[in-house]
N, C-alpha and C positions, 0 to 999 in steps of 0.2 A: 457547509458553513453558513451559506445565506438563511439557510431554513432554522438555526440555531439564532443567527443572530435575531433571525423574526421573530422567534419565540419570546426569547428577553424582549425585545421592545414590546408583544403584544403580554407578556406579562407583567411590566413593569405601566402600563396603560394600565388594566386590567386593574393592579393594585391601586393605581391613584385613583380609576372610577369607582373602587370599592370603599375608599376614605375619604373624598367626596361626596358619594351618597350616605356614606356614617356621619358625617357630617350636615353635611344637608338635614338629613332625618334629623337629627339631635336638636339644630337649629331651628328647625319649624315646630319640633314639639316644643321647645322653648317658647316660640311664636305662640301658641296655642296657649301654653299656658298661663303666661304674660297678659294675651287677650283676654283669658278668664277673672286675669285681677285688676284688667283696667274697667270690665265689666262690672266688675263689684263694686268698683269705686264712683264711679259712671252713674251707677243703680243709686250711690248711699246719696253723692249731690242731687240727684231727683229730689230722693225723698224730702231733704235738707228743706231743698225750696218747696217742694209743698207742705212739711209742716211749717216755712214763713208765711205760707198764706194762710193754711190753717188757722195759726195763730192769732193774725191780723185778723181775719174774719171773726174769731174767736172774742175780739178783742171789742168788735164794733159791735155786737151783737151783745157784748157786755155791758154797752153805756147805748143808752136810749137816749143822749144826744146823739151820736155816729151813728146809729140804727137809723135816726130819723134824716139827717143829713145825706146817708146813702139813699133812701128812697127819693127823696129831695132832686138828688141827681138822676136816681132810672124814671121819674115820670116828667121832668122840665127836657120841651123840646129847644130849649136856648140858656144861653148865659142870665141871660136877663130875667127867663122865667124860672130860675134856680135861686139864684139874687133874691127876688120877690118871695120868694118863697122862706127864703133864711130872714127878711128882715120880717115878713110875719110872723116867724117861731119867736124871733129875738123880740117881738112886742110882749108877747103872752108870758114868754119864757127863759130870760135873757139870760141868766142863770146859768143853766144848762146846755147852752147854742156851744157846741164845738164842729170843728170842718174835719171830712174825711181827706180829703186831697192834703191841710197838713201834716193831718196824721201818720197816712203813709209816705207822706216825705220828711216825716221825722225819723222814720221807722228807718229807711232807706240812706239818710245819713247818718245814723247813729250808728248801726248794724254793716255801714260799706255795704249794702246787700246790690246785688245783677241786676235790680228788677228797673226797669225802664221803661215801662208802660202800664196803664191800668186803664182797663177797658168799662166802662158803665152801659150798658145794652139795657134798657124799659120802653116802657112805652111813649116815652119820647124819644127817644132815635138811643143815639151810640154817642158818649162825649168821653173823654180821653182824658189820662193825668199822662205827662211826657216828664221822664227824672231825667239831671243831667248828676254831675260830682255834686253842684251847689246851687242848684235851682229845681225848680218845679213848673211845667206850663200846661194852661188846664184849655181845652179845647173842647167845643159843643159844636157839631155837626161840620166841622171845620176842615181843611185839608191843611197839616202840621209839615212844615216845610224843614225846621234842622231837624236833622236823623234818620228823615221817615224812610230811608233805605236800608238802615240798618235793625227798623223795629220789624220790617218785615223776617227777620233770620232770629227772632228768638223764640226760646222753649216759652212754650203758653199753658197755663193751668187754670181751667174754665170749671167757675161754680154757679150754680144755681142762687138766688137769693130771693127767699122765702119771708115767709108776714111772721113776724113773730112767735101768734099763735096759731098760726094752721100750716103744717107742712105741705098741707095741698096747693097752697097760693103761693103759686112761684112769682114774685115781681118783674123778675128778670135777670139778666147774667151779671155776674162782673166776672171780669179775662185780665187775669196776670202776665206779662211778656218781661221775662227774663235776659241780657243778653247772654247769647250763649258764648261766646269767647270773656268775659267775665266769669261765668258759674262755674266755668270749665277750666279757670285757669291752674288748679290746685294739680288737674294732670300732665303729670312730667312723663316723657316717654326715651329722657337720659339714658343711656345704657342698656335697653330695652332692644328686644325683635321686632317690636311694634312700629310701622311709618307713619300712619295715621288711625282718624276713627271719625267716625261723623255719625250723626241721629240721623232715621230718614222716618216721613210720615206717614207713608203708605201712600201718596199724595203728590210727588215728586219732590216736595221738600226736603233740600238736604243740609244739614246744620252742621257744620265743621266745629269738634271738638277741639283738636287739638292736629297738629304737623299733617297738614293739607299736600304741600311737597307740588309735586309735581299731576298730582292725583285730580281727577274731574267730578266734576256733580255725576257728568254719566256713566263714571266707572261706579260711581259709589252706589249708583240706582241700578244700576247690571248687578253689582254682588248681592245688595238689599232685595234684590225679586228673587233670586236664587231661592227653592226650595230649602236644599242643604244649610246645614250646616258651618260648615267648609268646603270650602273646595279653591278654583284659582281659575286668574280668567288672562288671556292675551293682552300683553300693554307691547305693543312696540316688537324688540325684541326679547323681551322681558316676559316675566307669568306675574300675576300680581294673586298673592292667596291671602283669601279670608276668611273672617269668622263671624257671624252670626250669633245676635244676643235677642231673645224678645223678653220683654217686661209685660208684667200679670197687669198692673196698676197704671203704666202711663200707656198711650198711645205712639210707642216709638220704639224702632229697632236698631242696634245700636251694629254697625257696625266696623269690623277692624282690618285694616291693609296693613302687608308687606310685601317687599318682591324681593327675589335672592339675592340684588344687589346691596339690599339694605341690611337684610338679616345676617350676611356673613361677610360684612366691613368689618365687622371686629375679631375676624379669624383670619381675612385675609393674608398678612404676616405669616402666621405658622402656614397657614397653606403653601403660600408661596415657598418657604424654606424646608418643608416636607415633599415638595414636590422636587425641589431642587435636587435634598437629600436622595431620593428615590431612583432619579433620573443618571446623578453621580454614581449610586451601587451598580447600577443596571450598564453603564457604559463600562464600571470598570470592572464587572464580571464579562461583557463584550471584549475588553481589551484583553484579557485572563487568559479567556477563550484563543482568542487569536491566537496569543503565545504558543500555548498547549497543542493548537492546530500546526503549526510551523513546528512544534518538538514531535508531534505524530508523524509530519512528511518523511522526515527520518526515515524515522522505523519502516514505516512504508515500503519507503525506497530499500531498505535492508531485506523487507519479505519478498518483493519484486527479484531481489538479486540472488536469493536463497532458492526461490521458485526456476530461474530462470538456469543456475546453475544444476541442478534437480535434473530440469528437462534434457541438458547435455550428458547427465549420465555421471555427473561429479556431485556425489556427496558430501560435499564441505558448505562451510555457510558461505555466503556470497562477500559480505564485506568482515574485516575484523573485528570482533565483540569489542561489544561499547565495556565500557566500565560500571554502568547502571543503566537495566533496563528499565521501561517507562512504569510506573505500578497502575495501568490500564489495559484496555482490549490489546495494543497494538502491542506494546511492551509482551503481552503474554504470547500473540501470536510469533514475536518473533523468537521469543527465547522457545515456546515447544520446535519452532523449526530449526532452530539451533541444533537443540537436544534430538530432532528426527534424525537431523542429517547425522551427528556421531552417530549414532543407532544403527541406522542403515550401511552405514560405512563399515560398521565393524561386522553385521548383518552378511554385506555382502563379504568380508574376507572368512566368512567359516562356511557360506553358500556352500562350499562344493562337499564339506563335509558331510551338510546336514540331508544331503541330495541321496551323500550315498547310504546312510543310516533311513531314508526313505524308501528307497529301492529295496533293501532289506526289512522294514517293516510291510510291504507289500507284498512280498515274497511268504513271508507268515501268515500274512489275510489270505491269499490264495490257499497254500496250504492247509490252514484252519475251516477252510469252507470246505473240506474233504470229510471230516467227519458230522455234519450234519446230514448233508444228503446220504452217508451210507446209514447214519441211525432213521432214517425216514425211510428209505431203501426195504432195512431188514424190521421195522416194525410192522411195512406193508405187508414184507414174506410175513410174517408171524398173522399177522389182521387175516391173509387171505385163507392160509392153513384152518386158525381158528374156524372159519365161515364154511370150510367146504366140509369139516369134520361135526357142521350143524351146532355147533358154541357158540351161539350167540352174544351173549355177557359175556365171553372172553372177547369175543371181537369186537364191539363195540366199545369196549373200555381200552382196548389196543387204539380203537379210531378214536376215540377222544383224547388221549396220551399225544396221538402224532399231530391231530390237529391244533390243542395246547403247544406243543414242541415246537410248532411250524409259526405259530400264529406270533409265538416269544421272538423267534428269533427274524422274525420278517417285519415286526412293526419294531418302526425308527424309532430312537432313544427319544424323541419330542413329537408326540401324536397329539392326537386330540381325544376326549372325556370317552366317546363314543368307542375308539377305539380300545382304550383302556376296559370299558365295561365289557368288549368284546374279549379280550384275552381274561378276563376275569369269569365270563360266564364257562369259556373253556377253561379252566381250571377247576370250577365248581361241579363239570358234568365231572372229572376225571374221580373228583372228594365223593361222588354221589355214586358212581361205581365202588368206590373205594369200603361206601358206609351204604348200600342198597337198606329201604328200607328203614333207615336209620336218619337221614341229611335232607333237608328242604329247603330250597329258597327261592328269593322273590326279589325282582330287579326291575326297578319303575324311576324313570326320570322325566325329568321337564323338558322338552324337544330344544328349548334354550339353552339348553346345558349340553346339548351334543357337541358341538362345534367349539367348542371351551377345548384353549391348548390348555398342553398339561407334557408330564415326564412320562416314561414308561416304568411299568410295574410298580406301581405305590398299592395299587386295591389287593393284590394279590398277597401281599405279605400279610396285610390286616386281615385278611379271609383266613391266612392259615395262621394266624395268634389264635381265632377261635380254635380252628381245627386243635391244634396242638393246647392248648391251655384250655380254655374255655367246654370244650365236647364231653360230651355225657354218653359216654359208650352203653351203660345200661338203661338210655331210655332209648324209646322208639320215636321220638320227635324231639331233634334236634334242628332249629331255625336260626337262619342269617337271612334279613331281611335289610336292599339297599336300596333307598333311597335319593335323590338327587333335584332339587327343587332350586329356583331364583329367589334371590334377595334384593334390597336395595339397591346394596354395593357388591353385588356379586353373586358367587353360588355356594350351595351348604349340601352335603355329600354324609350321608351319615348312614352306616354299618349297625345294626343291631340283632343280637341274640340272644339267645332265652339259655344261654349254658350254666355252666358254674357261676353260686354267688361270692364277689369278693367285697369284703370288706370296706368300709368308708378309708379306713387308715391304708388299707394294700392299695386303692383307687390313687388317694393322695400320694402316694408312694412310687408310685408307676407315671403319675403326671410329670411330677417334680423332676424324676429322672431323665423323662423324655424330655423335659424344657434344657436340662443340663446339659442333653447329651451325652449320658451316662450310659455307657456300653458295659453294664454289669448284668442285668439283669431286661434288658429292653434294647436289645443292641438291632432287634425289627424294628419296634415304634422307633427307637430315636434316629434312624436313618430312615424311615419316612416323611419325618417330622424336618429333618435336615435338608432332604430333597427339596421338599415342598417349600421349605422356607426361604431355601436358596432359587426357586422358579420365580414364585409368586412375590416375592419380597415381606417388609414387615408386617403389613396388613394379614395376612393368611394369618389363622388359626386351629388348631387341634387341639384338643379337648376327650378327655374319658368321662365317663360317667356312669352312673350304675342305674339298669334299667329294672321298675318298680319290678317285673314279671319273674326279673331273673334273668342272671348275665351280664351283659354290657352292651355299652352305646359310646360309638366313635364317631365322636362330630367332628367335622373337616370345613373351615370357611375358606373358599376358593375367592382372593379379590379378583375384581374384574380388571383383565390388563387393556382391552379397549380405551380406555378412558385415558 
C-alpha cells in the first residue's frame, strides 16, 4: 500500500514538473519573442534620432549663414572669441547672420525632441549647447553644473563636419546626446515577458531603456559580454535570462532581462488552481485506493481461511460466500478456490471409484504388453532362420520391420525432432526393402532442430502419402528428400518428391481439406495437421505445394516453444 501510495504522489509531482516545464517553455519563448519586437522598436527610435540629426545637419549646411556660424563655434576657443567673430560677419553681412544654438533649440521645442546636449569639438576646444523644456545654455570650455549627471547617460550620435567644398577637410565634430529615458519613453513593457532592457557600449556604459527593476548596471554588463545569444545568468535565488541584439549602424547592443518570477505573474493563478486541481485527483485516487485495499483484506482473509481449511483435509470454503465477489485479482482468487474446493469434494466422494477403474485399466497395460514382446520374439525366430538358410534380403528387411516395430512402440508420445527422424528413417529402410532398387532418400537437418520437442509419429504418415499416392512403380527412381533447417521464429521441415504430378486445382483441394479437417479424402494430412496444430499452437503452419520436377513438397513451420 505504501509503495502505491508513492507512486500517486511521485506521479502526480511528475505531472505538475511536466506542466511547469510546458509552461515555463512557452513563457520564455514568449520572452524571446517579445525581446525580438522590443528590438525592433529599439532599432526604429535609433534611427528616428539619427535621421533628427541628419536632418538638422542637413538643414545647416543648407544656409550658409548656419554653415558659417557652426565653424564660428569649432574654431573660437571662448565665448568672446565666438561673439567677435559673429559681430564681424554681422558688419559685412548682416543680412544673412543666423545662430546655430537657436536653431537647434528651436528645433528641440518645437519637435519635444530627447536631445539635450550638442557638443561643438574644433580646433578651439569643445563648447556645449545644454536644452532644458524651455531654455537653452551655451557653454565654452566651461564645467556646466544643472544636469551634467544626467548628460553623462545619453545615446550620443557623433558626425564629422566638413568644409563645404572638400570632403577631405574635416573641421571637426559636432556630438548629439539624447536623453535616453526620454527617447525611449514610447517602450511599454505592460503585459509583456520582458522586465527590463538597457543599451551597453562595449565600454561599460549602461543606458537603461526602460523597467530597470531590481536589475544592476553589472548584471546588465555580465549578459552584454556574453557570447550567446541567450542564455541566463544567477541573480539571488533566481536565473535571470536574456537576449541579445547587435545593430549594423549604431555602436550599441541592446540588451533584454527576465527572470521566472516575472515572466509567469501572469499565470501564476492558473498555476496555483492546476496544481491544487492535480493534487485533489491524486489524494482522492489515494483515498479510492485505501478503500479498495480494506475491501481486498476481506477476500484475503477469505483465501487464508479456504487454504487453511484445505490443509485440515475439509473441502469446503472457509468462510460463507459473499453475495459479490471483488471484480479483481483477489475476488478471482477466491471464487476459483471457491469453485476448487466443490471440485475436490465431489473429487474425493467418486475417489474410490475411479481407483478401482485404475486398477483395472492397469491390469490391461500389463496384459497388452504381452503381445509386443512375443511379435519381437517370433520375428527374431523368423530373422535368425532367414540368416542361417543364407537369405540375406529376407533377413534384413525382417530386422528392419522389428527395429521400426520396436523403435514405434518405445519412443514416448512427446519426443524430440531427432527422435522422430529416427523412427522415420526406420520406416524408410522397411519401404526400401519393400521397393529395392526402386526408393531413395535423403535426410539432412540443422543440429538446431534436433532438440526441438514435438509428437510422435507425424513424419511417418507424410512418408507413406507418397508411398501410397505419390509412387511410380514403373520408374527406377523414386525420391523423398527431407529436410530440416532454422528460421527466425522457428523451424521449417519439408518432405519432397519427384512422384506423380497433381494438379494446381487437386493441390488447392487437398489444402482446403486439410485446413478443415476434412476426413473424406486426407483423413492422414488432416490429423497431422491437427496434431501439430494442437502441439505447437497457432503460429505452426503446413502447407502443400507442387514441386517444379514433379511430385510434391510439404512444407511444415514448427514455432519455437522456447520463447
Amino acid at each position: 500500500m505504501f509503495t502505491a501510495v508513492m507512486v500517486t504522489v511521485l506521479s502526480a509531482a511528475l505531472l505538475l514538473l511536466f506542466v511547469y516545464r510546458f509552461i515555463w517553455n512557452e513563457q520564455l519563448g514568449r520572452f524571446h519573442t517579445q525581446a525580438a519586437g522590443l528590438n525592433q522598436k529599439a532599432e526604429q527610435i535609433l534611427r528616428n534620432a539619427q535621421q533628427w540629426v541628419t536632418v538638422g545637419l542637413s538643414d545647416v549646411y543648407a544656409s550658409k549663414a548656419l554653415t558659417d556660424d557652426m565653424f564660428f563655434m569649432l574654431q573660437s576657443g571662448s565665448l568672446e572669441d565666438y561673439l567677435q567673430k559673429r559681430r564681424e560677419k554681422s558688419v559685412s553681412d548682416q543680412a544673412h547672420l543666423r545662430s546655430v544654438p537657436e536653431y537647434f533649440h528651436s528645433r528641440v521645442r518645437i519637435q519635444e525632441s530627447a536631445l539635450r546636449k550638442v557638443a561643438f569639438r574644433g580646433q578651439g576646444g569643445e563648447s556645449s549647447l545644454y536644452f532644458s523644456d524651455n531654455d537653452a545654455v551655451y557653454a565654452f570650455r566651461e564645467p556646466y553644473r544643472p544636469g551634467e549627471s544626467s548628460v553623462s547617460q545619453n545615446i550620443v550620435f557623433q558626425q564629422a563636419v566638413y568644409n563645404t567644398f572638400s570632403q577631405d577637410d574635416a573641421q571637426g565634430d559636432i556630438i548629439f546626446y539624447f536623453e535616453t529615458s526620454r527617447l525611449f519613453q514610447a517602450l511599454e513593457l505592460g503585459g509583456t515577458a520582458v522586465s527590463a532592457a538597457a543599451l551597453t557600449d562595449g565600454q561599460g556604459g549602461v543606458y537603461f531603456l526602460t523597467g530597470q527593476g531590481a536589475y544592476t548596471e553589472e548584471l546588465f554588463q555580465s549578459a552584454a559580454a556574453s557570447e550567446n545569444g541567450t542564455g541566463s545568468l544567477p541573480l539571488n535565488l533566481n536565473r535571470v535570462y536574456y537576449n541579445n541584439f547587435d545593430y549594423v549602424y549604431f555602436p550599441y547592443r541592446l540588451t533584454v532581462l527576465t527572470d521566472s518570477a516575472y515572466f509567469l505573474a501572469d499565470v501564476r493563478d492558473w498555476l496555483i488552481i492546476m496544481s491544487a486541481g492535480i493534487l485533489a485527483i491524486a489524494f482522492g485516487f489515494i483515498f479510492l485506493f485505501m478503500a479498495n485495499i480494506r475491501e481486498d483484506k476481506a477476500f484475503l482473509r477469505r483465501i487464508y481461511a479456504s487454504i487453511a481449511t484445505m490443509k485440515q483435509g475439509v473441502f469446503k470454503p472457509g468462510l460463507p460466500a459473499p453475495r459479490k465477489y471483488r471484480a479483481n485479482e483477489y475476488g478471482e482468487i477466491a471464487r476459483e478456490l471457491d469453485d476448487l474446493s466443490g471440485r475436490l469434494q465431489k473429487h474425493i466422494q467418486t475417489e474410490y471409484e475411479l481407483k478401482i477403474i485404475q486398477r483395472e485399466a492397469e491390469m490391461k497395460s500389463l496384459l497388452n504388453q504381452i503381445s509386443p514382446h512375443f511379435l519381437y520374439n517370433t520375428l527374431e525366430v523368423i530373422r535368425s532362420k532367414a540368416a542361417i538358410n543364407d537369405d540375406a534380403a529376407t533377413a534384413d528387411s525382417i530386422a528392419a520391420l522389428g527395429l521400426f516395430y520396436r523403435s514405434f512402440m518405445q519412443t514416448p508420445e512427446f519426443c524430440e525432432i531427432k527422435d522422430e527422424l529416427n523412427l522415420l528413417e526406420a520406416y524408410l529402410k522397411v519401404i526400401g526393402f519393400r521397393f529395392p532398387n526402386q526408393f531413395y532418400y535423403q535426410i539432412s537437418a540443422d543440429p538446431k532442430l534436433l532438440p526441438v520437442p514435438t509428437v510422435k509419429a507425424w513424419m511417418q504418415p507424410l512418408a507413406e502419402n507418397f508411398i501410397t499416392h505419390g509412387f511410380d512403380k514403373e520408374s527406377e527412381y523414386n525420391l523423398l528428400i527431407i529436410t530440416g533447417t532454422a528460421e527466425k521464429d522457428g523451424f521449417r521441415v519439408e518432405m519432397t518428391d519427384n512422384g506423380k504430378t497433381v494438379p494446381e486445382s487437386g493441390i488447392k483441394k487437398i489444402n482446403e481439406d486439410m485446413l478443415a479437417r476434412s476426413e473424406k479424402e486426407t483423413v492422414g494430412l488432416a490429423n497431422v495437421y491437427e496434431r501439430l496444430r494442437l502441439f505447437y499452437g497457432e503460429k505452426f503452419g503446413m502447407e502443400l505445394c507442387g514441386n517444379p520436377e514433379g511430385g510434391l513438397r510439404v512444407s511444415i513451420f514448427l514455432p519455437d516453444k522456447s520463447e
